[in-house]
C-alpha positions, 0 to 999 in steps of 0.5 A: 223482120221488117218488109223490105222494099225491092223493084222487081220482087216482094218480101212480106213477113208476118208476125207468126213467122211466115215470109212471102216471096213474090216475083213482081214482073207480072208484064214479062212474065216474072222473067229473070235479069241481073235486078231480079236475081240480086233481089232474090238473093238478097231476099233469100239471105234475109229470111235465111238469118231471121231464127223466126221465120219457120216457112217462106213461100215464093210465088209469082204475080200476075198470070205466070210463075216466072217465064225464066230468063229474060231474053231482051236481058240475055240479048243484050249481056252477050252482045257487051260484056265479054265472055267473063263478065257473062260468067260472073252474071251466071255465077249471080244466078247459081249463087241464088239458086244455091241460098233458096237450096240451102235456106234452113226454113221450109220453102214452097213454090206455088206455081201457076200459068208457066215455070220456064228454064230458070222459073222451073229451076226455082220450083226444083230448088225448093222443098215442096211445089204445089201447082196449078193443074193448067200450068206448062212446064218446059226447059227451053234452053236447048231451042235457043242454042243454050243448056240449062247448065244452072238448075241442073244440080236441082232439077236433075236431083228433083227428077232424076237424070234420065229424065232430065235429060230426055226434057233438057235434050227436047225442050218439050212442054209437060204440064201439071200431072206430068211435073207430079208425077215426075216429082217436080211438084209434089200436088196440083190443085184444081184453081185458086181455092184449092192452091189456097187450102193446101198452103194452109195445110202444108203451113199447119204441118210446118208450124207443128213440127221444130225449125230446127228439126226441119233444118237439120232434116233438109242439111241431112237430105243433102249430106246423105244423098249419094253415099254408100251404105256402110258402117260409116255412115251407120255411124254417121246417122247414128251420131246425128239423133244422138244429137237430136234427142240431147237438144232443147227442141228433141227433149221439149217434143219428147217431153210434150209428146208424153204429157200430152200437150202441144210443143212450145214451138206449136202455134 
Protein backbone atom coordinates (compact mmCIF):
# COMPACT_ATOMS: atom_id res chain seq x y z
CA UNK A 1 0.00 0.00 0.00
CA UNK A 2 1.37 3.16 -0.79
CA UNK A 3 1.09 6.33 1.65
CA UNK A 4 -1.31 8.40 0.73
CA UNK A 5 -1.30 12.34 0.95
CA UNK A 6 -4.58 13.59 2.90
CA UNK A 7 -4.85 17.47 4.52
CA UNK A 8 -6.38 17.15 7.79
CA UNK A 9 -4.98 13.49 8.43
CA UNK A 10 -1.59 10.83 7.68
CA UNK A 11 -1.60 7.61 6.44
CA UNK A 12 1.77 5.52 6.76
CA UNK A 13 2.19 2.02 5.90
CA UNK A 14 4.98 -0.05 6.47
CA UNK A 15 6.51 -2.75 4.59
CA UNK A 16 5.70 -5.31 7.63
CA UNK A 17 2.37 -4.71 7.51
CA UNK A 18 1.87 -1.74 9.94
CA UNK A 19 -0.76 1.40 9.05
CA UNK A 20 -0.36 4.57 11.32
CA UNK A 21 -3.35 6.80 11.27
CA UNK A 22 -2.50 10.32 12.57
CA UNK A 23 -5.11 12.79 13.10
CA UNK A 24 -2.96 15.89 11.83
CA UNK A 25 -5.00 19.22 13.10
CA UNK A 26 -2.44 19.70 16.03
CA UNK A 27 -3.75 23.71 16.28
CA UNK A 28 -7.29 22.75 17.03
CA UNK A 29 -6.92 19.95 18.82
CA UNK A 30 -7.44 17.25 16.26
CA UNK A 31 -11.22 18.68 16.19
CA UNK A 32 -13.55 17.03 13.54
CA UNK A 33 -15.40 18.69 10.49
CA UNK A 34 -16.58 17.54 7.17
CA UNK A 35 -12.65 17.36 5.54
CA UNK A 36 -11.62 15.39 8.60
CA UNK A 37 -14.37 12.82 8.60
CA UNK A 38 -14.27 12.10 4.78
CA UNK A 39 -10.35 11.47 5.12
CA UNK A 40 -10.74 9.05 7.82
CA UNK A 41 -13.23 7.29 6.07
CA UNK A 42 -11.25 7.24 3.10
CA UNK A 43 -8.38 5.96 5.14
CA UNK A 44 -10.13 3.40 7.23
CA UNK A 45 -11.72 1.83 3.73
CA UNK A 46 -8.11 1.93 2.51
CA UNK A 47 -6.42 -0.36 5.10
CA UNK A 48 -9.61 -2.40 5.44
CA UNK A 49 -9.18 -3.86 1.71
CA UNK A 50 -5.03 -4.18 1.79
CA UNK A 51 -4.92 -8.34 2.73
CA UNK A 52 -1.46 -7.03 4.05
CA UNK A 53 -1.95 -4.70 6.58
CA UNK A 54 -2.14 -6.76 10.11
CA UNK A 55 -2.55 -3.71 12.51
CA UNK A 56 -3.60 -0.06 12.15
CA UNK A 57 -2.86 2.35 14.95
CA UNK A 58 -4.68 5.82 14.97
CA UNK A 59 -2.97 8.38 16.95
CA UNK A 60 -3.10 12.37 17.18
CA UNK A 61 -0.50 15.13 16.61
CA UNK A 62 0.51 17.43 18.84
CA UNK A 63 -0.95 17.88 22.52
CA UNK A 64 -4.49 16.20 22.02
CA UNK A 65 -6.18 12.95 20.89
CA UNK A 66 -8.83 14.88 19.17
CA UNK A 67 -11.06 17.39 21.06
CA UNK A 68 -14.21 15.94 18.81
CA UNK A 69 -16.26 18.34 16.87
CA UNK A 70 -15.24 21.07 15.75
CA UNK A 71 -17.63 23.99 16.95
CA UNK A 72 -16.69 26.83 14.37
CA UNK A 73 -17.47 23.87 11.85
CA UNK A 74 -20.95 22.82 13.72
CA UNK A 75 -21.70 26.60 14.07
CA UNK A 76 -21.62 27.19 10.77
CA UNK A 77 -23.51 23.68 9.35
CA UNK A 78 -26.41 24.97 11.47
CA UNK A 79 -26.56 28.23 10.57
CA UNK A 80 -26.73 27.05 6.47
CA UNK A 81 -27.71 23.90 5.74
CA UNK A 82 -31.19 22.64 6.39
CA UNK A 83 -32.07 20.15 8.73
CA UNK A 84 -31.35 17.41 5.94
CA UNK A 85 -28.24 18.52 4.86
CA UNK A 86 -27.06 18.34 8.61
CA UNK A 87 -28.27 14.57 8.51
CA UNK A 88 -26.42 13.63 5.50
CA UNK A 89 -23.09 15.58 7.48
CA UNK A 90 -23.78 13.39 10.66
CA UNK A 91 -24.51 10.15 8.36
CA UNK A 92 -20.68 10.87 7.01
CA UNK A 93 -19.75 10.49 10.68
CA UNK A 94 -21.36 7.47 11.83
CA UNK A 95 -20.32 6.11 8.25
CA UNK A 96 -16.87 6.50 9.62
CA UNK A 97 -17.21 5.41 13.19
CA UNK A 98 -18.79 2.33 11.48
CA UNK A 99 -15.46 1.53 8.78
CA UNK A 100 -13.11 1.91 12.07
CA UNK A 101 -15.71 -0.93 13.92
CA UNK A 102 -15.83 -2.94 11.52
CA UNK A 103 -12.00 -2.61 9.98
CA UNK A 104 -10.86 -6.65 9.77
CA UNK A 105 -7.12 -5.62 10.90
CA UNK A 106 -6.57 -4.88 14.50
CA UNK A 107 -6.73 -1.35 15.54
CA UNK A 108 -5.09 0.70 18.50
CA UNK A 109 -6.02 4.05 19.56
CA UNK A 110 -2.96 5.78 21.52
CA UNK A 111 -4.28 8.48 23.08
CA UNK A 112 -2.67 11.34 24.85
CA UNK A 113 -3.62 15.09 26.32
CA UNK A 114 -7.62 14.86 25.61
CA UNK A 115 -10.33 12.40 23.83
CA UNK A 116 -13.58 14.74 23.75
CA UNK A 117 -17.12 13.61 22.34
CA UNK A 118 -16.18 12.30 18.97
CA UNK A 119 -12.49 11.84 19.99
CA UNK A 120 -13.69 9.59 22.82
CA UNK A 121 -15.95 7.86 20.41
CA UNK A 122 -13.00 6.93 18.26
CA UNK A 123 -11.10 5.42 21.01
CA UNK A 124 -14.36 3.39 21.82
CA UNK A 125 -14.73 2.16 18.08
CA UNK A 126 -11.27 0.57 18.25
CA UNK A 127 -10.19 -2.67 19.60
CA UNK A 128 -7.59 -1.68 22.11
CA UNK A 129 -6.67 1.97 23.54
CA UNK A 130 -3.82 2.65 25.34
CA UNK A 131 -3.63 6.16 27.12
CA UNK A 132 -1.42 8.41 28.54
CA UNK A 133 -2.04 8.75 32.59
CA UNK A 134 -2.63 12.62 32.69
CA UNK A 135 -5.19 12.31 29.62
CA UNK A 136 -9.09 13.92 30.35
CA UNK A 137 -11.88 12.23 29.06
CA UNK A 138 -15.42 13.90 28.79
CA UNK A 139 -18.61 13.45 26.72
CA UNK A 140 -19.59 16.89 26.31
CA UNK A 141 -22.50 16.98 24.36
CA UNK A 142 -25.04 17.66 26.79
CA UNK A 143 -23.35 21.17 27.92
CA UNK A 144 -23.85 22.49 24.25
CA UNK A 145 -27.74 21.41 24.11
CA UNK A 146 -26.61 18.30 22.21
CA UNK A 147 -26.40 14.45 22.63
CA UNK A 148 -23.82 12.36 21.77
CA UNK A 149 -26.12 10.26 19.38
CA UNK A 150 -23.11 9.03 17.04
CA UNK A 151 -20.66 7.08 19.24
CA UNK A 152 -23.27 5.70 21.62
CA UNK A 153 -23.38 2.48 19.70
CA UNK A 154 -19.34 2.11 20.65
CA UNK A 155 -19.35 3.72 23.77
CA UNK A 156 -22.23 2.29 25.43
CA UNK A 157 -21.03 -1.25 23.87
CA UNK A 158 -17.21 -0.23 25.47
CA UNK A 159 -18.85 0.73 29.21
CA UNK A 160 -21.89 -0.34 29.58
CA UNK A 161 -25.29 1.66 29.48
CA UNK A 162 -25.60 2.77 33.15
CA UNK A 163 -22.65 3.99 32.59
CA UNK A 164 -22.61 5.80 29.64
CA UNK A 165 -25.60 7.55 30.53
CA UNK A 166 -24.60 8.69 33.87
CA UNK A 167 -21.17 10.36 31.60
CA UNK A 168 -23.64 11.31 28.72
CA UNK A 169 -26.28 13.02 31.15
CA UNK A 170 -23.18 14.95 33.26
CA UNK A 171 -20.73 15.56 30.60
CA UNK A 172 -18.32 15.32 33.44
CA UNK A 173 -14.35 14.92 33.01
CA UNK A 174 -12.71 11.44 33.99
CA UNK A 175 -9.45 10.90 33.57
CA UNK A 176 -7.17 7.91 32.77
CA UNK A 177 -7.82 5.32 35.87
CA UNK A 178 -11.44 6.18 35.54
CA UNK A 179 -11.41 5.19 31.44
CA UNK A 180 -9.54 1.90 32.46
CA UNK A 181 -11.47 0.92 34.83
CA UNK A 182 -14.65 1.58 33.10
CA UNK A 183 -13.05 -0.19 29.92
CA UNK A 184 -12.77 2.68 27.82
CA UNK A 185 -9.03 1.96 27.40
CA UNK A 186 -7.59 -1.02 28.29
CA UNK A 187 -3.90 0.41 29.90
CA UNK A 188 -2.43 3.73 30.82
CA UNK A 189 1.31 4.03 30.74
CA UNK A 190 3.14 6.69 32.89
CA UNK A 191 4.63 8.99 29.60
CA UNK A 192 5.85 8.66 26.15
CA UNK A 193 8.22 5.56 26.92
CA UNK A 194 5.90 3.52 28.15
CA UNK A 195 3.14 4.27 25.51
CA UNK A 196 6.03 3.41 22.97
CA UNK A 197 6.86 0.08 24.82
CA UNK A 198 3.16 -1.25 25.11
CA UNK A 199 2.59 -0.44 21.16
CA UNK A 200 5.64 -2.53 20.73
CA UNK A 201 4.17 -5.20 22.80
CA UNK A 202 0.58 -5.20 21.60
CA UNK A 203 2.13 -5.33 17.65
CA UNK A 204 4.41 -8.24 18.89
CA UNK A 205 0.91 -10.46 19.99
CA UNK A 206 -0.84 -9.03 16.65
CA UNK A 207 1.91 -10.21 14.45
CA UNK A 208 2.16 -13.57 16.16
CA UNK A 209 -1.41 -14.46 15.85
CA UNK A 210 -3.67 -15.05 12.02
CA UNK A 211 -5.20 -12.11 10.31
CA UNK A 212 -7.55 -13.97 9.49
CA UNK A 213 -8.33 -15.37 12.87
CA UNK A 214 -8.43 -11.85 14.52
CA UNK A 215 -10.71 -10.85 11.75
CA UNK A 216 -13.34 -13.69 12.13
CA UNK A 217 -12.67 -13.25 16.34
CA UNK A 218 -13.77 -9.44 15.99
CA UNK A 219 -16.94 -10.22 13.47
CA UNK A 220 -17.60 -12.94 16.26
CA UNK A 221 -17.54 -10.54 19.00
CA UNK A 222 -20.20 -8.72 16.96
CA UNK A 223 -22.45 -11.54 16.08
CA UNK A 224 -22.53 -13.16 19.31
CA UNK A 225 -23.07 -10.06 21.53
CA UNK A 226 -26.45 -10.07 22.85
CA UNK A 227 -27.69 -13.39 21.79
CA UNK A 228 -29.40 -15.84 23.84
CA UNK A 229 -27.78 -18.83 25.04
CA UNK A 230 -29.29 -21.86 23.37
CA UNK A 231 -28.97 -24.81 20.95
CA UNK A 232 -28.97 -22.56 18.23
CA UNK A 233 -26.30 -20.69 19.10
CA UNK A 234 -24.42 -23.96 20.22
CA UNK A 235 -24.65 -24.75 16.96
CA UNK A 236 -23.74 -21.60 15.50
CA UNK A 237 -20.21 -21.63 17.61
CA UNK A 238 -19.81 -24.78 16.82
CA UNK A 239 -20.01 -24.48 12.86
CA UNK A 240 -17.79 -21.28 13.29
CA UNK A 241 -14.23 -23.48 14.54
CA UNK A 242 -15.58 -26.38 12.44
CA UNK A 243 -14.44 -23.73 9.73
CA UNK A 244 -11.67 -22.41 11.44
CA UNK A 245 -9.75 -25.96 12.02
CA UNK A 246 -10.62 -26.86 7.79
CA UNK A 247 -8.79 -23.35 7.03
CA UNK A 248 -5.16 -22.61 5.60
CA UNK A 249 -4.45 -20.60 8.50
CA UNK A 250 -6.32 -23.31 11.34
CA UNK A 251 -4.29 -26.08 9.75
CA UNK A 252 -0.85 -24.04 9.31
CA UNK A 253 -1.04 -22.90 13.19
CA UNK A 254 -2.05 -26.29 14.30
CA UNK A 255 0.70 -27.91 12.10
CA UNK A 256 3.29 -25.46 13.27
CA UNK A 257 2.12 -25.71 16.76
CA UNK A 258 3.13 -29.62 16.87
CA UNK A 259 6.49 -29.17 14.92
CA UNK A 260 7.61 -26.59 16.87
CA UNK A 261 8.22 -23.85 14.71
CA UNK A 262 6.84 -20.64 14.24
CA UNK A 263 3.72 -19.95 11.79
CA UNK A 264 4.13 -18.81 8.22
CA UNK A 265 2.20 -15.82 9.31
CA UNK A 266 4.99 -15.10 12.01
CA UNK A 267 7.51 -12.39 11.83
Amino acid sequence: MTNTVYETIRLEATQEGLAVVTLNRPDVHNAFNALVIEELTDAFDTIADQETIRMMILRGNGKSFSAGADLNWMKQAAELHTKEDNEHDAQKLAAMLLSLYEMPQMTLALVQGAAMGGGAGLVAACDVAVAMKDTKFRFSEVSLGLTPATISPYVIDAIGPRRARALFVTATVFDADYAERMGLIHYVVDDQAGMTAMEEHLANLVFAAAPGAIADSKRLVRDITGEIIDKDLGHETARRIAARRASDEGKEGIAAFLEKRPPSWGR
